[in-house]
One Martini backbone bead per residue (centre of mass of N, CA, C, O) as a GRO file, in nm:
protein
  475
    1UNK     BB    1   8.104   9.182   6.617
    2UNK     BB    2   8.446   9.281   6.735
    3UNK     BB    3   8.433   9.539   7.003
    4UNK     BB    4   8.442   9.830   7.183
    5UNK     BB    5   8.302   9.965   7.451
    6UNK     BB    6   8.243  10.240   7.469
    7UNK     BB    7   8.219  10.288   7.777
    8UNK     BB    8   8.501  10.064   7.851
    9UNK     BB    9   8.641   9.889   7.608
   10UNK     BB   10   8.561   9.632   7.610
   11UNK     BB   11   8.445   9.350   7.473
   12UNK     BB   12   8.228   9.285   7.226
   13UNK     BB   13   7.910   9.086   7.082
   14UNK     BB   14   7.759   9.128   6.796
   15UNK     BB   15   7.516   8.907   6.698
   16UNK     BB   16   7.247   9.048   6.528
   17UNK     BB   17   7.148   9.200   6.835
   18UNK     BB   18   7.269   8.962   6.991
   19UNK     BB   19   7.352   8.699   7.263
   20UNK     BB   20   7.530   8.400   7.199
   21UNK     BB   21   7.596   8.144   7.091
   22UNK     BB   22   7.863   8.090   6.833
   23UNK     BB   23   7.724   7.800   6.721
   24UNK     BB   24   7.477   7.972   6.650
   25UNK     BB   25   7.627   8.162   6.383
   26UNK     BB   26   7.960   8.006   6.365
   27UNK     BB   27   8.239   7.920   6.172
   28UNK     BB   28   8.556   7.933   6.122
   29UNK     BB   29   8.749   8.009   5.856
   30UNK     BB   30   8.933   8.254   5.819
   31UNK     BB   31   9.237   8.418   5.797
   32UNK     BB   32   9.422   8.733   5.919
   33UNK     BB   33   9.772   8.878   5.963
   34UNK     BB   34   9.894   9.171   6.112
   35UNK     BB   35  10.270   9.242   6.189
   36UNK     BB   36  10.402   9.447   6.327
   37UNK     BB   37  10.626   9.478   6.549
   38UNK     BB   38  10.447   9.533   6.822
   39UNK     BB   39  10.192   9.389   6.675
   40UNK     BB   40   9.849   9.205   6.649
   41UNK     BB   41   9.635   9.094   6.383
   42UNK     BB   42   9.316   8.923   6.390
   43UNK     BB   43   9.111   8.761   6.114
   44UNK     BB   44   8.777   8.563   6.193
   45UNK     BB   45   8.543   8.497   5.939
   46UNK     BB   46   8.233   8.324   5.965
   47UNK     BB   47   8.058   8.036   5.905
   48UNK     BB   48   7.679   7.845   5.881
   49UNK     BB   49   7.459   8.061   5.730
   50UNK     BB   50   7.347   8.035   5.421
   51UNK     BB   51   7.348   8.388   5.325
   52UNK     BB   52   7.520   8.453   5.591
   53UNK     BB   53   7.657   8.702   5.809
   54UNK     BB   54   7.883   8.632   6.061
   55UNK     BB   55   8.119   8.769   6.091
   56UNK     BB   56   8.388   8.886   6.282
   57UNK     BB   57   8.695   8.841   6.431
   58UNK     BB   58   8.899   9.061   6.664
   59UNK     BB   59   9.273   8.991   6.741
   60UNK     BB   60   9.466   9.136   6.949
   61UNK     BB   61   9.815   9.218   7.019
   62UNK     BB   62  10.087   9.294   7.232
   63UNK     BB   63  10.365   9.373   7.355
   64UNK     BB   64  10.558   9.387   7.588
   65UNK     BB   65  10.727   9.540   7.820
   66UNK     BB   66  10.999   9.490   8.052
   67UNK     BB   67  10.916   9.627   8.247
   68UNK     BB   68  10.939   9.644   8.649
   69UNK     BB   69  10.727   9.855   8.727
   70UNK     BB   70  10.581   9.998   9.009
   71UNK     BB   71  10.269  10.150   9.134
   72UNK     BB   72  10.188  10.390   9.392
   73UNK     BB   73   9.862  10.491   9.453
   74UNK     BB   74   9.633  10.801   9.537
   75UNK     BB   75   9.283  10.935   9.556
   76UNK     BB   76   9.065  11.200   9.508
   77UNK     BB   77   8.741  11.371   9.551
   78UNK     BB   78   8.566  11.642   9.447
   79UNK     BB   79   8.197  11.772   9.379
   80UNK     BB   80   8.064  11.549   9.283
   81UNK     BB   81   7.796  11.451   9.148
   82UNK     BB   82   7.453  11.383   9.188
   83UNK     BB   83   7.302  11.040   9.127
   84UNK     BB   84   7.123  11.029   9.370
   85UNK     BB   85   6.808  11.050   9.516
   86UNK     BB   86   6.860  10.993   9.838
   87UNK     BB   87   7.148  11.083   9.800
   88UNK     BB   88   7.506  11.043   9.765
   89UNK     BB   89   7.716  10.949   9.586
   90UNK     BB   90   7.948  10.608   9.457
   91UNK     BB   91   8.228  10.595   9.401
   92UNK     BB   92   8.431  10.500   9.091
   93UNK     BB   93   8.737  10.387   8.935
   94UNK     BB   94   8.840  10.381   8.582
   95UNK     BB   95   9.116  10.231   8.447
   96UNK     BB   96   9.254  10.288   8.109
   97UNK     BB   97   9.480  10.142   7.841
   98UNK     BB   98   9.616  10.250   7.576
   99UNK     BB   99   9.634  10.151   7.243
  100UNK     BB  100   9.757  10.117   6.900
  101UNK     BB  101   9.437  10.170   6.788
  102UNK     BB  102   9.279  10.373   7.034
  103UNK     BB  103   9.184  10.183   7.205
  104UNK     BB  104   9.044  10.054   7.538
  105UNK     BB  105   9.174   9.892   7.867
  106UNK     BB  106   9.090   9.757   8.153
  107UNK     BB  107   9.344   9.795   8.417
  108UNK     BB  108   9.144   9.925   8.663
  109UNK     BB  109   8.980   9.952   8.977
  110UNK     BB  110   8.805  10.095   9.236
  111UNK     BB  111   8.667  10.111   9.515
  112UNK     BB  112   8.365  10.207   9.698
  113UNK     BB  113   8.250  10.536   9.804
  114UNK     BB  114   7.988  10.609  10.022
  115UNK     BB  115   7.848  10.839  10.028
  116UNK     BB  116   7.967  11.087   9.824
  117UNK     BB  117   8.162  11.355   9.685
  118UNK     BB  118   8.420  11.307   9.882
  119UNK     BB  119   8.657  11.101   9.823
  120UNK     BB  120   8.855  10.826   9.934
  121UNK     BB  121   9.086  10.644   9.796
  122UNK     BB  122   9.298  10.349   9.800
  123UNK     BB  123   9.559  10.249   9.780
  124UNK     BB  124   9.727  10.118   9.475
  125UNK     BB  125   9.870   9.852   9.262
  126UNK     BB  126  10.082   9.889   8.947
  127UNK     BB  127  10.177   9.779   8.635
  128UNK     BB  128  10.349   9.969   8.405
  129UNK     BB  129  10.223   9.795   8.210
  130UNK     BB  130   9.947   9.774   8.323
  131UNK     BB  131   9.891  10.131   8.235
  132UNK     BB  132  10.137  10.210   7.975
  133UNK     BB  133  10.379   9.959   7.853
  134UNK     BB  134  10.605  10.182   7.922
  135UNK     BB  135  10.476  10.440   7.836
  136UNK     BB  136  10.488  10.757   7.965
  137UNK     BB  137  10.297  10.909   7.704
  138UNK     BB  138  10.022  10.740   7.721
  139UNK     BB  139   9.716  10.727   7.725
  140UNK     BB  140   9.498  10.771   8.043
  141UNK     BB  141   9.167  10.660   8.124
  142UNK     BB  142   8.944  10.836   8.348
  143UNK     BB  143   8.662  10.742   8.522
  144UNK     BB  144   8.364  10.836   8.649
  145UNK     BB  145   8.187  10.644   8.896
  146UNK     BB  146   7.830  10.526   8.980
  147UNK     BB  147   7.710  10.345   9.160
  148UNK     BB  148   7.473  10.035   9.117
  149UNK     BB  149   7.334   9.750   9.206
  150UNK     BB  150   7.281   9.672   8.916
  151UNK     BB  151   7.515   9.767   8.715
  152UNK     BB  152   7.410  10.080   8.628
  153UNK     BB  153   7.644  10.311   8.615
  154UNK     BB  154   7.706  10.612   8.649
  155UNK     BB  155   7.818  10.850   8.493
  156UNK     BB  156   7.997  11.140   8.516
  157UNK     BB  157   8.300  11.084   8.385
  158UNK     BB  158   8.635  11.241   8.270
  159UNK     BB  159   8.983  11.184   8.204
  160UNK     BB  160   9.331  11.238   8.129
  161UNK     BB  161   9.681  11.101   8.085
  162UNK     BB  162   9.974  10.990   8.216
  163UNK     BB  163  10.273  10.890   8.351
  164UNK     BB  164  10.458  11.147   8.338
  165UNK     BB  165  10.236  11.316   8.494
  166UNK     BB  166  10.186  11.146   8.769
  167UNK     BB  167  10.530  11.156   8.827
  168UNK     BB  168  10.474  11.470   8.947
  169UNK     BB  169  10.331  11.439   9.191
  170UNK     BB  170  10.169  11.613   9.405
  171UNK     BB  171  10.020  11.884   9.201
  172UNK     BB  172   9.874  12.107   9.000
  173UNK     BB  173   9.885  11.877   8.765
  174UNK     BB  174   9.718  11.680   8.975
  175UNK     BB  175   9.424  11.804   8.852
  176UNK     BB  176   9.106  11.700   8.774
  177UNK     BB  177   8.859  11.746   8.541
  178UNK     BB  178   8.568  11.651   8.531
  179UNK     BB  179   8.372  11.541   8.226
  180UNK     BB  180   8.071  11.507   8.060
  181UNK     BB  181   7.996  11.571   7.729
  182UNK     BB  182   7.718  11.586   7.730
  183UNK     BB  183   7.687  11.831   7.932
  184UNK     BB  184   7.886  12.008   7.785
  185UNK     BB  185   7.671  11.973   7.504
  186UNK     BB  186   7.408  12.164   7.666
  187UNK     BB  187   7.575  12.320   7.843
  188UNK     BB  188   7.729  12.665   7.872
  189UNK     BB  189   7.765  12.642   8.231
  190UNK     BB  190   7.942  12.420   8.193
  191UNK     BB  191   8.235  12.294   8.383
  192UNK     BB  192   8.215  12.055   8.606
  193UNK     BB  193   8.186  11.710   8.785
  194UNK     BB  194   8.464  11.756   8.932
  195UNK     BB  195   8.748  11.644   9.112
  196UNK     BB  196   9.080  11.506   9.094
  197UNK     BB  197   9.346  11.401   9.295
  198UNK     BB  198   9.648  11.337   9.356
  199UNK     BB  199   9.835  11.215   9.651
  200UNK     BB  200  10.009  10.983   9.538
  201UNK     BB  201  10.336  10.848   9.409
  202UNK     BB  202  10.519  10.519   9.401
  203UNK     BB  203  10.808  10.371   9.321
  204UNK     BB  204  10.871  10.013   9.196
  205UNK     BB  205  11.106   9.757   9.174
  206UNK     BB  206  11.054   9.452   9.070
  207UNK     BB  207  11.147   9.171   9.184
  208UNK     BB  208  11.320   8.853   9.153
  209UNK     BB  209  11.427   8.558   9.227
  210UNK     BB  210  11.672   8.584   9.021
  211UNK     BB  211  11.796   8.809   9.169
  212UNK     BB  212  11.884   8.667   9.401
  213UNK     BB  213  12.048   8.447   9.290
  214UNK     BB  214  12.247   8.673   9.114
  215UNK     BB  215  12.323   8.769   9.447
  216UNK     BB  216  12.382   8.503   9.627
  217UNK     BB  217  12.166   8.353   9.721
  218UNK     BB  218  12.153   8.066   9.922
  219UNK     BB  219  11.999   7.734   9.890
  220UNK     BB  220  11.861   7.469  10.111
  221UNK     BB  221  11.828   7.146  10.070
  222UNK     BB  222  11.604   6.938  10.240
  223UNK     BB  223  11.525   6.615  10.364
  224UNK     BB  224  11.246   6.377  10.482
  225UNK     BB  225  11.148   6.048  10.564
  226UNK     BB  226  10.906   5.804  10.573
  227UNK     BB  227  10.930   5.523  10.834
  228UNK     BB  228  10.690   5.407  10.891
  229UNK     BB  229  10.417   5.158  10.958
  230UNK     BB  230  10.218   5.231  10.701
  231UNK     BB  231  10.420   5.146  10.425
  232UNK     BB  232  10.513   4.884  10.504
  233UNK     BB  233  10.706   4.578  10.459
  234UNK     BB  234  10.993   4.628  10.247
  235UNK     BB  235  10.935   4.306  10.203
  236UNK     BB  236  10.679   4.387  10.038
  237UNK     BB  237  10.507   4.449   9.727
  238UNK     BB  238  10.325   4.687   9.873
  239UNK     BB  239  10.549   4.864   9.990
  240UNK     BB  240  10.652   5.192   9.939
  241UNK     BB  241  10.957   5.032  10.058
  242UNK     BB  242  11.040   4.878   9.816
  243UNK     BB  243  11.319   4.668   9.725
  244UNK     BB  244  11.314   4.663   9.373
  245UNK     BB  245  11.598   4.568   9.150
  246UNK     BB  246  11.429   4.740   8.899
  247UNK     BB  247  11.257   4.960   9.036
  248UNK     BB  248  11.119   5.197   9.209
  249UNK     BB  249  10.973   5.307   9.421
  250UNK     BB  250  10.779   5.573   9.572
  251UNK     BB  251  10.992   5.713   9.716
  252UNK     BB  252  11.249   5.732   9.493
  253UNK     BB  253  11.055   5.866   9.257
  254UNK     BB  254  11.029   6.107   9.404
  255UNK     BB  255  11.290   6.191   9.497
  256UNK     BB  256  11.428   6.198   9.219
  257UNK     BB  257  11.269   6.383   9.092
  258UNK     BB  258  11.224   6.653   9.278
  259UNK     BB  259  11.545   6.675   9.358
  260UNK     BB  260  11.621   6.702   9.117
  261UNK     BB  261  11.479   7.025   9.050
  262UNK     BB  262  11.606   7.141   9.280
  263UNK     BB  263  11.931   7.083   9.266
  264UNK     BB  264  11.919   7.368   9.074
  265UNK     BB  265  11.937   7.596   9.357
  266UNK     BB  266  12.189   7.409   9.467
  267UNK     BB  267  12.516   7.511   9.457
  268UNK     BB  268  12.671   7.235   9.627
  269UNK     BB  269  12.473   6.944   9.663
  270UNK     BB  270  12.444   6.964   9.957
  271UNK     BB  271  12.227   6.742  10.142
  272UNK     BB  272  12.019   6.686  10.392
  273UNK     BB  273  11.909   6.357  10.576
  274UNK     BB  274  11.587   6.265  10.703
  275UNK     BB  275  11.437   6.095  10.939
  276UNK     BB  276  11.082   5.941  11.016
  277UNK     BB  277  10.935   5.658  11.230
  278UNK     BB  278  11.222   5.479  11.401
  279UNK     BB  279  11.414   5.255  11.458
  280UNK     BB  280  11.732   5.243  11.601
  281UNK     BB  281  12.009   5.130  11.608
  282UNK     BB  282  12.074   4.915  11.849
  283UNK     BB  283  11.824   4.993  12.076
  284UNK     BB  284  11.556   5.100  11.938
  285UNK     BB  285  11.489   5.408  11.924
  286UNK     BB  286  11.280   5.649  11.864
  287UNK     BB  287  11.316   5.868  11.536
  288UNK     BB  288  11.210   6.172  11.433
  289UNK     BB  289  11.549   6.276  11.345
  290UNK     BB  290  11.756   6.119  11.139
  291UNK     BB  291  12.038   6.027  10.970
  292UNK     BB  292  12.059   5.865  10.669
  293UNK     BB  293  12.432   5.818  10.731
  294UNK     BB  294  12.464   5.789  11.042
  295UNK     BB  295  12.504   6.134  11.078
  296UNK     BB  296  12.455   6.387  11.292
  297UNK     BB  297  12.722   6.586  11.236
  298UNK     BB  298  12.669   6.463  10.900
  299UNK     BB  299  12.395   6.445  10.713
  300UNK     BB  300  12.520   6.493  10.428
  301UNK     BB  301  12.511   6.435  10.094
  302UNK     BB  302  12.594   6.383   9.760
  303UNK     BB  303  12.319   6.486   9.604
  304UNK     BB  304  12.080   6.251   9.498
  305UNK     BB  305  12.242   6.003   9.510
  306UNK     BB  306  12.322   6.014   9.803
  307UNK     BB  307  12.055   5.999   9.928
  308UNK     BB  308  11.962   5.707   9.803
  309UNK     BB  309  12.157   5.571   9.925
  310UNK     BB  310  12.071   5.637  10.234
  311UNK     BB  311  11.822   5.512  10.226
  312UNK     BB  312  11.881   5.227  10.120
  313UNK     BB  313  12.057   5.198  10.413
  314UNK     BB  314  11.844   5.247  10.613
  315UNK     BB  315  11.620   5.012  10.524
  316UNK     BB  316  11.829   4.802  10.653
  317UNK     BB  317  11.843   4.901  10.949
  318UNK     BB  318  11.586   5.011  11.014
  319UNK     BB  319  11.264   5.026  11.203
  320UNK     BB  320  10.933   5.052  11.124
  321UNK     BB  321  10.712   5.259  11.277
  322UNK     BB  322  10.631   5.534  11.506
  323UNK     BB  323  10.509   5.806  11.434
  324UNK     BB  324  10.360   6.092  11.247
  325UNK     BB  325  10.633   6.336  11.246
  326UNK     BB  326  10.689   6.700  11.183
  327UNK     BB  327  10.786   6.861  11.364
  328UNK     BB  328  11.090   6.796  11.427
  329UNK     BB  329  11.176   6.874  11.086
  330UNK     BB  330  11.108   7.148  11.114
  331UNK     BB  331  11.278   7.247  11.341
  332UNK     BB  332  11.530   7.177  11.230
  333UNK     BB  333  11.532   7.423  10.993
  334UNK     BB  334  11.453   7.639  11.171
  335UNK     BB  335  11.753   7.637  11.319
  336UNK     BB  336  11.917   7.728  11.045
  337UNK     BB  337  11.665   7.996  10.971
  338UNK     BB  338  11.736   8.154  11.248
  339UNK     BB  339  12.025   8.265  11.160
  340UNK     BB  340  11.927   8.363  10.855
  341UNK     BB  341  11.777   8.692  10.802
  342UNK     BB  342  11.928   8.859  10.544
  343UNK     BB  343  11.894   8.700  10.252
  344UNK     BB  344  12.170   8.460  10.227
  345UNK     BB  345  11.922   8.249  10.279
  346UNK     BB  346  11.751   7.970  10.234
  347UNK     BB  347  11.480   7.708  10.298
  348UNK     BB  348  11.425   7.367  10.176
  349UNK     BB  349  11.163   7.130  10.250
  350UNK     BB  350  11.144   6.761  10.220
  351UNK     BB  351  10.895   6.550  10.226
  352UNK     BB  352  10.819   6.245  10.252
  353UNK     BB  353  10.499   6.087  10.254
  354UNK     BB  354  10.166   5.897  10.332
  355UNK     BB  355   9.978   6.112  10.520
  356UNK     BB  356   9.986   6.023  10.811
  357UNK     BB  357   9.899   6.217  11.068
  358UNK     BB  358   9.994   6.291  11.433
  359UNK     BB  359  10.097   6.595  11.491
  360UNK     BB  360   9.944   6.849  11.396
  361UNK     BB  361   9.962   7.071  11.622
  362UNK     BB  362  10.257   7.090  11.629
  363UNK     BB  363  10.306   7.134  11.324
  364UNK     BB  364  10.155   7.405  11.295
  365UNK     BB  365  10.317   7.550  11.550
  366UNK     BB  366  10.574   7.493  11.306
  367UNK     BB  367  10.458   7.658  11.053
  368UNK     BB  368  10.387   7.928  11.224
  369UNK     BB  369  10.729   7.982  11.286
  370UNK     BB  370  10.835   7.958  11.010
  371UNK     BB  371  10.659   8.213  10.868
  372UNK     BB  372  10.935   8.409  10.976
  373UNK     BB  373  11.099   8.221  10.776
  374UNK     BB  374  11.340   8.121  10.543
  375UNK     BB  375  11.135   7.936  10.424
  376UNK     BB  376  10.995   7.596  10.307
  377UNK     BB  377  10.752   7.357  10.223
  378UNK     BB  378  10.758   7.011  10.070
  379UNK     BB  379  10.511   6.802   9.994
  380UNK     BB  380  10.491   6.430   9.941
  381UNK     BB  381  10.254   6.227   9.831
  382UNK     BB  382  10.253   5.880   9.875
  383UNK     BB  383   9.982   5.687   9.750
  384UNK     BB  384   9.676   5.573   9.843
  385UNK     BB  385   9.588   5.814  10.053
  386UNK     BB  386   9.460   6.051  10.210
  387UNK     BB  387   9.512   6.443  10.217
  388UNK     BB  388   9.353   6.645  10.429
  389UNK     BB  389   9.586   6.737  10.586
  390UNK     BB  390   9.774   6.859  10.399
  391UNK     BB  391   9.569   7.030  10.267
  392UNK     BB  392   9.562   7.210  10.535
  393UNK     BB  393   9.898   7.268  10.542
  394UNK     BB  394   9.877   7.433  10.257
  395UNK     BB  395   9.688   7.731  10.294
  396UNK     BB  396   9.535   7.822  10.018
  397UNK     BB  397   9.234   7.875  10.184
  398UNK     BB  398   9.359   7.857  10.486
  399UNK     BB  399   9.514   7.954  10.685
  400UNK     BB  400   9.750   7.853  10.916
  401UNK     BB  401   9.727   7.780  11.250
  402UNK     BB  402   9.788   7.852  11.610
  403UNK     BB  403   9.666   7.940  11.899
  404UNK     BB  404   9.522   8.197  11.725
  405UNK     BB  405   9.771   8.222  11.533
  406UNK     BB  406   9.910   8.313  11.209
  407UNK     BB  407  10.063   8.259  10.925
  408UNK     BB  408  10.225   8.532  10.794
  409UNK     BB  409  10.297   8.280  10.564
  410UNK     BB  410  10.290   8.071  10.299
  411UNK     BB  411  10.504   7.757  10.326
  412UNK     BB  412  10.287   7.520  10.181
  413UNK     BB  413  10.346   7.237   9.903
  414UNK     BB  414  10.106   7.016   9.780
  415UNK     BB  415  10.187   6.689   9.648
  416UNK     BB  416  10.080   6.454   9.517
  417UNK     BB  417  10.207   6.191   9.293
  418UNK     BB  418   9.966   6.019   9.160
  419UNK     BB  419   9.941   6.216   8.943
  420UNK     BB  420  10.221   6.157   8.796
  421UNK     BB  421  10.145   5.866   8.721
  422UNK     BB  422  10.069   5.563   8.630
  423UNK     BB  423   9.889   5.291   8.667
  424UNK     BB  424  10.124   5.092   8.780
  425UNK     BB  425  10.343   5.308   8.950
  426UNK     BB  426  10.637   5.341   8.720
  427UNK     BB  427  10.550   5.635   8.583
  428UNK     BB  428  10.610   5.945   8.460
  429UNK     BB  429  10.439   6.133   8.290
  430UNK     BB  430  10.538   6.447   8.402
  431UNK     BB  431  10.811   6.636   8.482
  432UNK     BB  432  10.711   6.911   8.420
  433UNK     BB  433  10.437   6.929   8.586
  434UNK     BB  434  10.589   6.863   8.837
  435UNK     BB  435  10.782   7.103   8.845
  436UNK     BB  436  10.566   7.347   8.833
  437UNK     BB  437  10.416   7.234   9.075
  438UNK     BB  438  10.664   7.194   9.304
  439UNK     BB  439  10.764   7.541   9.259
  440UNK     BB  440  10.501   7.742   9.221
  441UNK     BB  441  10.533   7.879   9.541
  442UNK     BB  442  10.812   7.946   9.618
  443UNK     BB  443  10.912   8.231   9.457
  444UNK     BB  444  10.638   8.374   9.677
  445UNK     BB  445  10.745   8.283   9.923
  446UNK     BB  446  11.030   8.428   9.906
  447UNK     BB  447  10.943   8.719   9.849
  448UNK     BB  448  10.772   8.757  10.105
  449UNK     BB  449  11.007   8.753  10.294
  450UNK     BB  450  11.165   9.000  10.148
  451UNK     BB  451  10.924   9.202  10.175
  452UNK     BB  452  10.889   9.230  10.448
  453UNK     BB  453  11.187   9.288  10.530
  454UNK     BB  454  11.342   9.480  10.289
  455UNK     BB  455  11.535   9.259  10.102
  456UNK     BB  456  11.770   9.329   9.846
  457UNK     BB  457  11.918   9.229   9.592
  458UNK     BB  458  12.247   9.181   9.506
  459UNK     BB  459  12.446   9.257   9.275
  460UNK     BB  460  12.546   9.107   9.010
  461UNK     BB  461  12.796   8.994   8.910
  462UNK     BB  462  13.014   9.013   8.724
  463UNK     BB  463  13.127   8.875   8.426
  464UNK     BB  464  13.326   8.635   8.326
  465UNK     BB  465  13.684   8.705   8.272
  466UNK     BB  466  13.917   8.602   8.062
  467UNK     BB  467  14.244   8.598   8.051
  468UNK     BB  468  14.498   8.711   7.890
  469UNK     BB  469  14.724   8.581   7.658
  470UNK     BB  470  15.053   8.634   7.619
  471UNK     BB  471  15.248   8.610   7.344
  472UNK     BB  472  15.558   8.475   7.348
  473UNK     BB  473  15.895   8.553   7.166
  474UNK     BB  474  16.161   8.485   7.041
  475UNK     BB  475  16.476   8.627   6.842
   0.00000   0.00000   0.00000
C-alpha cells in the first residue's frame, strides 16, 4: 500500500510488512484515474503472485499555481522539552505543505541547533508554491523534532499555521504552542512543550530572465573562433577547419547550430565576430583579437550567416598559427560589458575552440574579472581533444579563482560539440538537446548579476495597438 507517513507525510511503501523491490511484489496491472479541475489521482493495481494481493499504488499530482512569491522567513524557540540523556536537545523544524486530500508533504527542513532548549534557526527562502502553492488559507504544519545521530530524531511536538497569518510578521499572532498530542492526553497538567516565534516574514516577487527581456534588456552575442595550427591544415580533410564544398566543417556546424539558438535573444541581429591565434596579412603579425570581416573599427556580421560568410573569408586569407589565447577576446567583451551594468544590456560571448589552451592563467584571471560585469561566457569544444581544461573553466564544481580571488558567479558554460553529431561527423543529432545543454545556465547566471546589484526589471511595453482607420465617405 502506498501513503503517507504519520510522522512525516512522506510516501511509504508497505508491501505485506517488508520493504523490498517493487519486482519481487508485482507488475502493475490496471489503473483509473479521478481528475477534478486541479488535482490527479492515478490508482495502479499491482499483479505477479497468484491469489495474492500485492497492493495497489496510488498517485497524487496537483496543479501548480502561478504565484511567484517567495518569502524569507526566519524563527526562533523558547523552553523546548529536554530529549537528550546527557545534554539539551538539538532542535530542527519541518514544515509540511497540506495537499488537497488531506495529507501533508514535507516542503522544507531547517538546520539543527545543538544543544539548546532556546534555538535561533537561520532565516531561509521558500516559494509560496512550495509552502502552501499559493493559497493564503491552507494549513501549514510545523514539527519540532530533537535531532539523534542515529536518524531516529525525537518528536518534541507540533503547531499549525497558514500563509496569511504568517504574513502579519513578528507580533503576538505569531508565537506558537509546540504541543506534543500523546504528552497532552497522559498529563492533566501539561501546558506545553515550549514555543516558536516567528521572527521575520519578508515577500519577495520572483522574477524570470524573460521579464527582463520584456522589459527592454538588450542580449549582445558576440563569436570568437580558435584559428591556431592545432586545428590542422584546412585544406586537409582531416582539418577541422576543412572547407569542404558539400558540407560544413566542424566549425561551421558548430557556429551555425549554437548560433541561430541564441541570435534569437539579439534583438539587432548584428554580432561582432573575432578570430584568435593567427597571423594576418599583409605583414604577418600574429593577433588573438581580430576581426573577422577585416575591419575593427566595425567588427559586426549581419546575422549568423554573415558571421559564417566572414569565417569562410578569413580562412582563405589568414595563416592558422598560435597560440590558444582566450584572454584576449574575453577582455575584449569585458570591455563593452563594463560600460553598461544598469542591466539595460548583457553580453553573451560564443568562444569555438579545438580545446588546447594556452595561456590558462591569464584567461582565469579574465573570467575572474568579468564574473562582476553582464556577461556570460559558451565554450563550445569542436574536434577529438581531451577538454579537461574546459572542464575547469566551466566552474560548475569548483569555482574558478586567480590569484588567491574566486569568480564571484559562474558565468562559464562548456558544451562538447561532439556529443550532438553521429559517427560521421556530419550530421547533428538532436539541435532541441543542444539548444538545452548551451542555454541551461545562462537565465541563471543572467539572474544572479540582476540580483546581486539589485536590478529589477522595467516594466514591459503595453502591446502594440494598431491605429484605428476611419472610413471617409462623400455625399
Amino acid at each position: 500500500m502506498f501513503g503517507p507517513d504519520k510522522q512525516s507525510g512522506q510516501p511509504k511503501l508497505d508491501c505485506g510488512g517488508r520493504f523490498g523491490n517493487m519486482a519481487s511484489v508485482g507488475e502493475f496491472n490496471s489503473f483509473s484515474a479521478s481528475i477534478p479541475a486541479t488535482k490527479v489521482e492515478l490508482s495502479v493495481s499491482c499483479r505477479g503472485i497468484p491469489g495474492k494481493k500485492c497492493g495497489t499504488i496510488i498517485l497524487t499530482a496537483e496543479e501548480l499555481n502561478c504565484c511567484r512569491d517567495s518569502v524569507l522567513m526566519q524563527f526562533c524557540a523558547n523552553k523546548l522539552d529536554k530529549k537528550d540523556f546527557f545534554g539539551k536537545s538539538d532542535p530542527f523544524l519541518v514544515f509540511h505543505r497540506s495537499n488537497e486530500d488531506g495529507s501533508f508533504t514535507i516542503c522544507h527542513k531547517t538546520e539543527v541547533v545543538k544543544n539548546t532548549l532556546n534555538p535561533v534557526w537561520q532565516a531561509f527562502k521558500i516559494s509560496v508554491r512550495a509552502l502552501c502553492n499559493g493559497d493564503y488559507d491552507r494549513t501549514i504544519k510545523i514539527e519540532v523534532y530533537d535531532w539523534d545521530r542515529d536518524g531516529s530524531h525525537d518528536f518534541i511536538g507540533e503547531f499549525t499555521t497558514s500563509y496569511r497569518e504568517l504574513s502579519r510578521g513578528q507580533s503576538q499572532f505569531n508565537v506558537y504552542e509546540v504541543i506534543n498530542p500523546k504528552k497532552k492526553g497522559k498529563k492533566k497538567k501539561y501546558i506545553n512543550s515550549g514555543t516558536v516565534t516567528l521572527l521575520s516574514f519578508l515577500i519577495e516577487t520572483e522574477v524570470s530572465f524573460l521579464d527582463y527581456i520584456k522589459g527592454g534588456t538588450q542580449i549582445n552575442f558576440t563569436v570568437a573562433i580558435d584559428f591556431t595550427a592545432s586545428n590542422g591544415n584546412p585544406a586537409q580533410p582531416t582539418s577541422l577547419h576543412y572547407m569542404n564544398p558539400y558540407q560544413l566543417n566542424a566549425y561551421g556546424m558548430a557556429l551555425k547550430a549554437v548560433g541561430e539558438i541564441i541570435q534569437d535573444y539579439d534583438s539587432d541581429k548584428m554580432f561582432p565576430a573575432l578570430g584568435f591565434g593567427a597571423k594576418l596579412p599583409p605583414d604577418g603579425r600574429v593577433s588573438h583579437e581580430f576581426a573577422l570581416n577585416g575591419n575593427p573599427q566595425n567588427p559586426y556580421c549581419n546575422g549568423i550567416d554573415g558571421v559564417m560568410e566572414a569565417y569562410y573569408r578569413s580562412l582563405k586569407s589568414v595563416q592558422l598559427y598560435g597560440p590558444t589565447n582566450f584572454a584576449p577576446v574575453i577582455n575584449h567583451v569585458a570591455r563593452y560589458a563594463s560600460s553598461v551594468k544598469d542591466g539595460s544590456q548583457y553580453f553573451v560571448l560564443l568562444i569555438i575552440t579545438d580545446g588546447v589552451i594556452s595561456d590558462m592563467a591569464q584567461t582565469k584571471e579574465s573570467i575572474v574579472n568579468a564574473s562582476k560585469l553582464p556577461m556570460s561566457i559558451i565554450i563550445v569544444g569542436v574536434g577529438p581533444a581531451e577538454f579537461d581544461a574546459m572542464e575547469e573553466l566551466d566552474g560548475d564544481v569548483v569555482r574558478v579563482s586567480s590569484r588567491g580571488k574566486y569568480a564571484e558567479r559562474d558565468i562559464v558554460q562548456f558544451v562538447p560539440f561532439r556529443d550532438y553529431i553521429d559517427r560521421s561527423g556530419n550530421h547533428i543529432l538532436s539541435m532541441a538537446r543542444l539548444a538545452k545543454d548551451v542555454l541551461a545556465e545562462i537565465p541563471d547566471q543572467f539572474l544572479s548579476y540582476m540580483r546581486v546589484r539589485g536590478i529589477k526589471p522595467s516594466p514591459a511595453p503595453p502591446p502594440y495597438t494598431p491605429p484605428l482607420h476611419v472610413l471617409q465617405t462623400q455625399i
